[in-house]
TITORMAR-693060 format. One record per residue (C-alpha): residue number from 1; x negated, y, z. Coordinates in pm, whole numbers, plus 50000, padded with zeros to 5 digits. Layout:
BEGIN
REC num    xx    yy    zz
REC NUM     X     Y     Z
...
This chain:
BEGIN
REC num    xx    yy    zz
REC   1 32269 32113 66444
REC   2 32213 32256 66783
REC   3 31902 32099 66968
REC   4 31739 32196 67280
REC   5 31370 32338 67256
REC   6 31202 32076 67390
REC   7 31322 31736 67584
REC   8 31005 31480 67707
REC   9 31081 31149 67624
REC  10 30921 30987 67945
REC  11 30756 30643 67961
REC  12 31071 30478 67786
REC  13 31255 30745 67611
REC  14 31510 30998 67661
REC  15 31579 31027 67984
REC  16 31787 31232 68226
REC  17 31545 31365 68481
REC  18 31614 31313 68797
REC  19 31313 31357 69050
REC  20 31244 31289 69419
REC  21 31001 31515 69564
REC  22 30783 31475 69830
REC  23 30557 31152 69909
REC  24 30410 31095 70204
REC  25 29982 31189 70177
REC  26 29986 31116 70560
REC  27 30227 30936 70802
REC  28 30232 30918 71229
REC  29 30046 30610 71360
REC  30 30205 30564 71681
REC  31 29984 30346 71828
REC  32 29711 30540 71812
REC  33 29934 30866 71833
REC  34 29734 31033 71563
REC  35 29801 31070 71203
REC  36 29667 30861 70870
REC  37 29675 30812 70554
REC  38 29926 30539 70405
REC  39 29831 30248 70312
REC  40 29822 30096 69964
REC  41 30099 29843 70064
REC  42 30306 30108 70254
REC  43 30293 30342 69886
REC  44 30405 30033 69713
REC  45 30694 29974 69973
REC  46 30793 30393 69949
REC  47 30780 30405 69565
REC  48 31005 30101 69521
REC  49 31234 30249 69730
REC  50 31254 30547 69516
REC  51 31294 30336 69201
REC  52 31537 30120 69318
REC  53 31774 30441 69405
REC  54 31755 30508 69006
REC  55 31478 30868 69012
REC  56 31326 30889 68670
REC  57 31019 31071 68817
REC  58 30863 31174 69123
REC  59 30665 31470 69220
REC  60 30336 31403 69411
REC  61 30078 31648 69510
REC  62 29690 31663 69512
REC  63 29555 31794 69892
REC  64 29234 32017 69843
REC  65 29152 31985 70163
REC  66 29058 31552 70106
REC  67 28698 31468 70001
REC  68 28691 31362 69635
REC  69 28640 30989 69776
REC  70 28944 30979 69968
REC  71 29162 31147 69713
REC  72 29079 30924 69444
REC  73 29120 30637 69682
REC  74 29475 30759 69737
REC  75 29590 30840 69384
REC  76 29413 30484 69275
REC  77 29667 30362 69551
REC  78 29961 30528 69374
REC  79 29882 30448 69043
REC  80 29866 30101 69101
REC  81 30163 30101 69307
REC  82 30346 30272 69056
REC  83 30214 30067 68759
REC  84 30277 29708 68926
REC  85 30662 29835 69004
REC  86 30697 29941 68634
REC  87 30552 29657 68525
REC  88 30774 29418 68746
REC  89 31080 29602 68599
REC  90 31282 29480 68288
REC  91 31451 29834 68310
REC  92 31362 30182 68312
REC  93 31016 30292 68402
REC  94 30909 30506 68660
REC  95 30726 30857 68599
REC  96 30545 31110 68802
REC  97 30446 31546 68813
REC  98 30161 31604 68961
REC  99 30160 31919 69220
REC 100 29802 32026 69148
REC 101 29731 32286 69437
REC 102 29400 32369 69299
REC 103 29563 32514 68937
REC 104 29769 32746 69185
REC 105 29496 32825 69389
REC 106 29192 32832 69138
REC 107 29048 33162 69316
REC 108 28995 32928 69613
REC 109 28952 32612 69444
REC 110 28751 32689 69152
REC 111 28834 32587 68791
REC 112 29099 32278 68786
REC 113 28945 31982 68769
REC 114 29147 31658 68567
REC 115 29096 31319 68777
REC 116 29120 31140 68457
REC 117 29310 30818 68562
REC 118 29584 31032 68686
REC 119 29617 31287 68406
REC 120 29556 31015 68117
REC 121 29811 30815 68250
REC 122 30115 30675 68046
REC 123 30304 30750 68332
REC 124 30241 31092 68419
REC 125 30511 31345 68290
REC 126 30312 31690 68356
REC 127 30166 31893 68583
REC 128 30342 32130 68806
REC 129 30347 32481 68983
REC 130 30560 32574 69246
REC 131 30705 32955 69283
REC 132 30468 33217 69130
REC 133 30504 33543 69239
REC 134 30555 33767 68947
REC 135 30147 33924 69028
REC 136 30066 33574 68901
REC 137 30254 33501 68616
REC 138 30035 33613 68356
REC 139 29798 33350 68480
REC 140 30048 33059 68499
REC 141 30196 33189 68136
REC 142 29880 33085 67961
REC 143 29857 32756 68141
REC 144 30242 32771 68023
REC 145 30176 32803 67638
REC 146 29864 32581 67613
REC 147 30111 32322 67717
REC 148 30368 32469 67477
REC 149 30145 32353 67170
REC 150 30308 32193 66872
REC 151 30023 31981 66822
REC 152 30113 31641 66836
REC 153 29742 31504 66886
REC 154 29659 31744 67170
REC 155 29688 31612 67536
REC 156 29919 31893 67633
REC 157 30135 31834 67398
REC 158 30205 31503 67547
REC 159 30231 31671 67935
REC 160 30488 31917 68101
REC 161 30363 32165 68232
REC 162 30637 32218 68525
REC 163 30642 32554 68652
REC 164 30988 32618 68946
REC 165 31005 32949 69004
REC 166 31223 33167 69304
REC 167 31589 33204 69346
REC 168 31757 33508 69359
REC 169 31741 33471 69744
REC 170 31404 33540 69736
REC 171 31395 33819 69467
REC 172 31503 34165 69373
REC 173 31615 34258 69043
REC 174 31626 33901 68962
REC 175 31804 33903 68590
REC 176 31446 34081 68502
REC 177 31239 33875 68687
REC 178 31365 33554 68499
REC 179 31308 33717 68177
REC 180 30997 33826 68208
REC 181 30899 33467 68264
REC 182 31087 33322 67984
REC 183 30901 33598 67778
REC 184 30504 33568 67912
REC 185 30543 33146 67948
REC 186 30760 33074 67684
REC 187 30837 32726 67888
REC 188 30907 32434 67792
REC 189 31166 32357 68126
REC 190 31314 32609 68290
REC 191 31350 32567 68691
REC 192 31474 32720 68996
REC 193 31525 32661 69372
REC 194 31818 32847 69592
REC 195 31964 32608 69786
REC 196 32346 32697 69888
REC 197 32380 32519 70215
REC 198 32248 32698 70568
REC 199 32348 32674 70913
REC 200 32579 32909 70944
REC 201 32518 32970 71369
REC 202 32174 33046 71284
REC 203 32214 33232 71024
REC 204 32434 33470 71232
REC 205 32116 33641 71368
REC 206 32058 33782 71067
REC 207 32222 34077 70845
REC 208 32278 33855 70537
REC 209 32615 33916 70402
REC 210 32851 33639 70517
REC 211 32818 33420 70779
REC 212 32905 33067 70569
REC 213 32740 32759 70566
REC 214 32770 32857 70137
REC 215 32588 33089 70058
REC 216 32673 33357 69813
REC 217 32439 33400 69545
REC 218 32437 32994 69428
REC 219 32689 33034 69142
REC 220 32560 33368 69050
REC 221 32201 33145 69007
REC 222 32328 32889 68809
REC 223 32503 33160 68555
REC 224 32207 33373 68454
REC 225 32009 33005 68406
REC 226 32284 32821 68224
REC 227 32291 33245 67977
REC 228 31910 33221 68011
REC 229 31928 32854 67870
REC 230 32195 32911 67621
REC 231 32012 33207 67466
REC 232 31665 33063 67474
REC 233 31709 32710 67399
REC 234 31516 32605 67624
REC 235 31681 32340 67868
REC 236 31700 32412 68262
REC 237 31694 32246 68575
REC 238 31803 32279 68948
REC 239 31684 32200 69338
REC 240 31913 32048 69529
REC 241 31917 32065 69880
REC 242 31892 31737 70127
REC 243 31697 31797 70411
REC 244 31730 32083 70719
REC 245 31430 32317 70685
REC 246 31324 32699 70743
REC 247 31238 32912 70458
REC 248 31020 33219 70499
REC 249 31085 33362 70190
REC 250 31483 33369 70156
REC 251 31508 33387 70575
REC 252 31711 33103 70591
REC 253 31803 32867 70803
REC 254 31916 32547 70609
REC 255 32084 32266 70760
REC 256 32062 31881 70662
REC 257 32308 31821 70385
REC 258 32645 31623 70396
REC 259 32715 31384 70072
REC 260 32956 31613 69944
REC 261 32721 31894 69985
REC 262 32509 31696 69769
REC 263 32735 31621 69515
REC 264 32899 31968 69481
REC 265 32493 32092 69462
REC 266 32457 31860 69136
REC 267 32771 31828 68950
REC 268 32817 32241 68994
REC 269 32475 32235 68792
REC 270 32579 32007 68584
REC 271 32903 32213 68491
REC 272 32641 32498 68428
REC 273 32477 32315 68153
REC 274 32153 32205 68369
REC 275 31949 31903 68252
REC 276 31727 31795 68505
REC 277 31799 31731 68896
REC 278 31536 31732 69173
REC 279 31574 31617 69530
REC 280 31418 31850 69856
REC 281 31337 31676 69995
REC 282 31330 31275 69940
REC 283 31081 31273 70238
REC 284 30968 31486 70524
REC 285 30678 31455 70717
REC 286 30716 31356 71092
REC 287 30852 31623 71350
REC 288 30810 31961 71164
REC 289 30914 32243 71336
REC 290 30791 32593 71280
REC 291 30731 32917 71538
REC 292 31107 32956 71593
REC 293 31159 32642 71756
REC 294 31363 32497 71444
REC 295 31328 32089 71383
REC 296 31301 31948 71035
REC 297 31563 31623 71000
REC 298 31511 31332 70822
REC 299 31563 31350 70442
REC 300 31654 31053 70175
REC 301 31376 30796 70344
REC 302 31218 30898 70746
REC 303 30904 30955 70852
REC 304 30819 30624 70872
REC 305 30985 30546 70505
REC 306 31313 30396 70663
REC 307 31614 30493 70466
REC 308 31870 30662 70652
REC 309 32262 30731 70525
REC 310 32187 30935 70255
REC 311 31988 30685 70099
REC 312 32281 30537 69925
REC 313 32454 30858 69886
REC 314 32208 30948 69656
REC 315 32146 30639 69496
REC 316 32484 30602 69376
REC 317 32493 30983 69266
REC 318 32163 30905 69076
REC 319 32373 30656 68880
REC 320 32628 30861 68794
REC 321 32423 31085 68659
REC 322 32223 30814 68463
REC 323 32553 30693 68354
REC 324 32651 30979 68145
REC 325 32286 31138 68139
REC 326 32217 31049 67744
REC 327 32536 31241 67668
REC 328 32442 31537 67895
REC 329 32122 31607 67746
REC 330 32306 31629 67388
REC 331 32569 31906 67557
REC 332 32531 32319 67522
REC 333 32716 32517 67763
REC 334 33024 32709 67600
REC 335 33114 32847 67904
REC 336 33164 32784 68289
REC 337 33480 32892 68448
REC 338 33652 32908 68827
REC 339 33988 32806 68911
REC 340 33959 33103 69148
REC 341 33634 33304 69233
REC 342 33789 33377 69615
REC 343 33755 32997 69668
REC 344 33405 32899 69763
REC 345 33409 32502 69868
REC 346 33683 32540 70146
REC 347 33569 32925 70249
REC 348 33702 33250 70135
REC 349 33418 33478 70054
REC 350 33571 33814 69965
REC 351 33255 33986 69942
REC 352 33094 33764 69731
REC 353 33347 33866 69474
REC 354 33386 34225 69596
REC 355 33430 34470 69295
REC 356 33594 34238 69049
REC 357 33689 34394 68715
REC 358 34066 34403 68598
REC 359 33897 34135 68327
REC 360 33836 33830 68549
REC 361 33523 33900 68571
REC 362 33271 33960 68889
REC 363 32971 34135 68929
REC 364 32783 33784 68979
REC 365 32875 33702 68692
REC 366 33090 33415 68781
REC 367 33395 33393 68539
REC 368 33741 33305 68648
REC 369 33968 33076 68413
REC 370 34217 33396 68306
REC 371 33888 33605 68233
REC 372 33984 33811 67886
REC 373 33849 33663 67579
REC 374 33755 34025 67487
REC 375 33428 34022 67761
REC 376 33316 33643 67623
REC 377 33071 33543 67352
REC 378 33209 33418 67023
REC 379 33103 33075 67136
REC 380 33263 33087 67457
REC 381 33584 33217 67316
REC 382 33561 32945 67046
REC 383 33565 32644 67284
REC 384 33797 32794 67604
REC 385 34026 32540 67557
REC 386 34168 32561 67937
REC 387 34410 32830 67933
REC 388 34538 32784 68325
REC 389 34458 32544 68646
REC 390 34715 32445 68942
REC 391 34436 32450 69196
REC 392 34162 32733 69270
REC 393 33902 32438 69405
REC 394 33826 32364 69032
REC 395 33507 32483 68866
REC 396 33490 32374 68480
REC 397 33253 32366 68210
REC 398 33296 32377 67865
REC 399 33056 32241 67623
REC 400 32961 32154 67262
REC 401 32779 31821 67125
REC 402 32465 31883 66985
REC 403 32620 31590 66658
REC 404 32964 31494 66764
REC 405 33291 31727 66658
REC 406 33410 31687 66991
REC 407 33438 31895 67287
REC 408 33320 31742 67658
REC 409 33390 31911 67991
REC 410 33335 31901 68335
REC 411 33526 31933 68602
REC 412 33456 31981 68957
REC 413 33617 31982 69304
REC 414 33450 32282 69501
REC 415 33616 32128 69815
REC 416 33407 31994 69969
REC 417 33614 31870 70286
REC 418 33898 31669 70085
REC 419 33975 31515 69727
REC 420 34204 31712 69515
REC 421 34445 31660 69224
REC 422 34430 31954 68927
REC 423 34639 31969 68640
REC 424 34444 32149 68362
REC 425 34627 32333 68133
REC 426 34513 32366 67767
REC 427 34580 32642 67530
REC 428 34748 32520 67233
REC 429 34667 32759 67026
REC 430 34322 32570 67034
REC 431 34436 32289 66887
REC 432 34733 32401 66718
REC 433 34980 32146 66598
REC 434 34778 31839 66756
REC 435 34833 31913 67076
REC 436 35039 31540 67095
REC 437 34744 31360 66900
REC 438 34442 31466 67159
REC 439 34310 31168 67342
REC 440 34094 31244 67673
REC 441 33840 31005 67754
REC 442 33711 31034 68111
REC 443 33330 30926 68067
REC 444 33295 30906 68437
REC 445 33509 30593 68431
REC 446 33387 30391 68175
REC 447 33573 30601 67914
REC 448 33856 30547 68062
REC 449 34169 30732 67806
REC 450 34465 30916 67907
REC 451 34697 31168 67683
REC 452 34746 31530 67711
REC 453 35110 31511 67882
REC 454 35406 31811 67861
REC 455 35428 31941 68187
REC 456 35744 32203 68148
REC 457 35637 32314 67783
REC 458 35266 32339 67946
REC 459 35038 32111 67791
REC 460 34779 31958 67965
REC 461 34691 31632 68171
REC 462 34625 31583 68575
REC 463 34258 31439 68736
REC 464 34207 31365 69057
REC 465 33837 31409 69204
REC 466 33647 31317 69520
REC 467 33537 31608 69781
REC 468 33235 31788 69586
REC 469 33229 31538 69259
REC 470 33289 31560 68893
REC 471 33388 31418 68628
REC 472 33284 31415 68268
REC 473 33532 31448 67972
REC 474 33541 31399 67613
REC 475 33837 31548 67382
REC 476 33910 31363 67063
REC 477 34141 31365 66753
């Protein structure tokens, strides 16, 4: 039976984790133009907010810089904020990751200290690190494996320990640099930022390879973690962009994200096998802007904790995911697959896909849907049930049940500027002489069924998706 290295089973169970990251430690006090810390009514009013848009978890951070009185007034404030909301729920519950600067930092911080209300909580899922350089992961690998322990009495057994490491934006020779993590940590979660959508004027001043607002290198990403996870076991998830920021260590400019930017960021992961989502940012402080002039935007809730329009963008993509999440954390990638690897969400982007073998296959490792069986795994060649699609906007996954006989896949519309209508063709020689007795369930839609239709002596069956969705299928006998 396959089965996924580890899965946490949160506050109420299994889960699919979906986390919104960033909560306000200070906010702008207009009247007195000067900035304080939130109140205990103003966290209880911000964290309800996030649970009523459906997160499973949120990731907070400790601030060295606070005296030990005023952080443990604030986390006190949080914790019974976030207790009194799961307590006035008769649904899920509520967890949180704690972003403990001094763990990353212990050379300025001294030894981590535990505040012991916030660490012995039933509510906190782990602790969490945020992009180690490789100089450091030695360090963070044996914070990594204490957590790793198959003790069931010890505390870290009961904790993530959450470590997100770069993109390959950020990093050269990055198939090695992944490994070597997955070797020293042996983690529990793998995780990953590169987010795929930048301003495309701004990014003109630089000598980056194309000049799209997609960037090149996000598919590529998602392969090597959905091989990494498939060969490892060991489940992975994905940052997806929300809110307009600067990064110093890709060079990018990234612009505020449209809902189906959004939605082709998560169900693209989602065709890649990944089984955890997190938000960046849910909030952003108050008028950021760095030395180059460039102005943060609003995120999922303002500076103030308003909601603006992607509020319900995202709460309604949070329940799609929640929808189908039990099944998705049962699923194994068998393969991911391109209607056309020139087509990039509406763009072509020729040199993304420069040097393409006579196979189907590129050299970022992004497969098209007529790659030769002859350069795939035996598992991948196994469950390649597609054998053609009418539209090069479609991006597929293929995947296996971890108990069920049956095969589930997703498929996604890459355009992001308009819906479109595929019709998939299968390869009968999958399924041999029950082609006629297949029944498609679309899990998306309440299970909605529809047959595999002849289309021409091509068998197969027609979906139509929304600009940047998905939809999740199951094939039965």
């Amino acid at each position: 039976m396959l089965k996924h290295q580890w899965n946490f089973p949160g506050v109420d169970g299994y889960r699919f984790p979906i986390v919104a990251n960033n909560i306000p430690r200070y906010i702008f006090d207009s009247k007195n133009n000067n900035y304080r810390e939130p109140t205990a009514v103003f966290l209880y009013e911000f964290i309800k907010k996030i649970f009523n848009a459906d997160f499973t978890i949120i990731r907070s951070s400790f601030t060295p810089t606070l005296t030990p009185s005023n952080e443990r007034t604030y986390y006190n404030n949080f914790l019974n904020a976030l207790e009194q909301i799961n307590r006035e729920s008769n649904r899920q519950k509520i967890s949180f990751i704690t972003y403990d600067y001094r763990i990353k930092n212990a050379a300025d911080y001294g030894t981590p200290a535990v505040l012991e209300r916030i660490y012995d909580s039933r509510y906190c899922y782990g602790i969490s690190v945020d992009e180690p350089k490789e100089s450091e992961f030695s360090y963070f690998a044996n914070w990594s494996q204490k957590f790793s322990t198959d003790d069931t009495n010890s505390w870290f057994n009961k904790k993530l320990f959450y470590v997100n490491i770069f993109g390959a934006s950020a990093v050269r020779n990055y198939e090695s640099y992944v490994s070597q993590w997955i070797t020293l940590a042996k983690p529990r979660v793998l995780s990953y930022d590169n987010y795929p959508v930048w301003d495309d004027v701004q990014a003109s001043k630089f000598n980056d390879e194309i000049n799209s607002d997609w960037t090149n290198d996000f598919y590529y990403n998602l392969e090597i973690f959905r091989q990494k996870s498939v060969e490892t076991n060991i489940p992975f998830w994905n940052w997806i962009l929300v809110h307009k920021h600067w990064s110093s260590y890709s060079h990018r400019y990234y612009r505020r994200a449209k809902e189906s930017d959004i939605r082709l960021q998560v169900y693209a992961s989602l065709a890649y096998g990944c089984k955890g989502i997190l938000y960046y940012n849910f909030w952003n402080p108050p008028l950021a802007i760095n030395n180059n002039g460039w102005h943060e935007e609003n995120a999922v809730l303002d500076a103030l904790g308003n909601e603006t329009d992607l509020y319900p963008v995202i709460a309604t993509l949070n329940r799609e995911i929640l929808s189908i999440g039990d099944i998705l954390l049962q699923l194994t990638s068998r393969g991911t697959y391109h209607g056309s690897t020139k087509y990039d969400s509406g763009k072509l982007t020729e040199k993304m896909f420069s040097s393409k073998n006579t196979n189907g296959f590129s050299r970022y490792g992004i497969k098209e849907i007529n790659t030769q069986d002859s350069i795939l795994s035996e598992k991948e060649r196994q469950f390649k049930i597609v054998k053609n699609i009418n539209n090069n906007a479609a991006l597929i996954g293929i995947f296996e049940h971890q108990k069920l006989p049956n095969i589930f896949m997703i498929v996604v519309n890459k355009n992001r500027l308009k819906e479109e209508k595929f019709f998939i063709e299968l390869d009968e020689t999958k399924f041999l002489s029950s082609m006629k007795q297949i029944i498609i369930k679309n899990l998306s839609e309440n299970g909605k069924q529809f047959p595999v239709v002849n289309m021409n002596g091509k068998y197969g069956f027609w979906l139509t998706i929304n600009a940047g969705s998905g939809k999740l299928l199951e094939f039965t006998k």
